[in-house]
C-alpha positions as CSV (number, residue, x, y, z in Angstrom):
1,X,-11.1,1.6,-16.2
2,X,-11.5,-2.1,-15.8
3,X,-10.2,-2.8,-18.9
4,X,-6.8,-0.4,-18.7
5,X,-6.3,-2.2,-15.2
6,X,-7.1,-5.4,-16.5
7,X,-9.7,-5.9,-13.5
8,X,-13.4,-7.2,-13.0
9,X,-16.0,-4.3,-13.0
10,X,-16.9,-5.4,-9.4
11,X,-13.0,-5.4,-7.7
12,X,-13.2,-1.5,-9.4
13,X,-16.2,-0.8,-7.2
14,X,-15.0,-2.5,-4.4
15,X,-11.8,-0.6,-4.5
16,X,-13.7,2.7,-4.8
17,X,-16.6,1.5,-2.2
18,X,-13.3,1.2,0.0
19,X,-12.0,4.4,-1.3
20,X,-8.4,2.5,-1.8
21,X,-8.4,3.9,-6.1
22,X,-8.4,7.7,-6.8
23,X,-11.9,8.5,-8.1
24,X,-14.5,11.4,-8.4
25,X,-17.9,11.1,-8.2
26,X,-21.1,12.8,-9.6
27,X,-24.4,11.5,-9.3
28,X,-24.3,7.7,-10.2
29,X,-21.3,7.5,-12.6
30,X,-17.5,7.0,-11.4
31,X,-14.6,9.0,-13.1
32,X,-11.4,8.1,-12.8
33,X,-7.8,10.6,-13.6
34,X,-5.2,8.3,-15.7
35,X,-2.4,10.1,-14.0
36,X,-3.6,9.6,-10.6
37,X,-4.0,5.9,-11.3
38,X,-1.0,5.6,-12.9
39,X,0.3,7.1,-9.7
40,X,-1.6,4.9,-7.4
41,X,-0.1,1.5,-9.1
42,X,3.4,3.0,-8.7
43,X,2.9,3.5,-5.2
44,X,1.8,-0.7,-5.0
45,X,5.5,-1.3,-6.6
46,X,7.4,-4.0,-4.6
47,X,11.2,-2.9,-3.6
48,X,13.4,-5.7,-5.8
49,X,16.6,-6.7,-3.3
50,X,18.6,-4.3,-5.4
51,X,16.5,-1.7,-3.6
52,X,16.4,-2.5,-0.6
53,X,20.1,-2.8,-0.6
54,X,20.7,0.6,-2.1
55,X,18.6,2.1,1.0
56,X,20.2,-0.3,3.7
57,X,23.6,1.2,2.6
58,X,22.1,4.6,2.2
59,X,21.0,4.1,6.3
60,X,24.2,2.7,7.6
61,X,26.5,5.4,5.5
62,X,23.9,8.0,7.4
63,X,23.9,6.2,10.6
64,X,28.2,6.2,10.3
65,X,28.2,2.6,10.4
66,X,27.2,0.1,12.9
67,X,29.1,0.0,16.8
């Protein structure tokens, strides 16, 4: 897992000590889903300005505009 996430062995067991990454557990050994971690670094994704001003408009053409 360290390798696909291009981290140190020891931040992975800090994140899963934490319980901050998606993992299972049995006995000693760590297992890890691709598609949940793939999920869990999407959810890490930083808006661009683009997004944020797709949403601001998306707010103000809910909120009918501002008084």
């Amino acid at each position: 897992m360290a390798n696909y996430l291009d981290l140190k062995q020891s931040t992975i067991c800090a994140l899963t000590c934490r319980k901050e990454i998606p993992h299972y557990k049995r006995g000693k050994k760590l297992y890890f889903k691709k598609s949940e971690i793939d999920k869990w670094i999407e959810t890490g994704r930083v808006l661009t300005n683009t997004d944020l001003d797709a949403i601001a408009e998306r707010v103000h053409s809910k909120k009918g505009g501002l008084k």
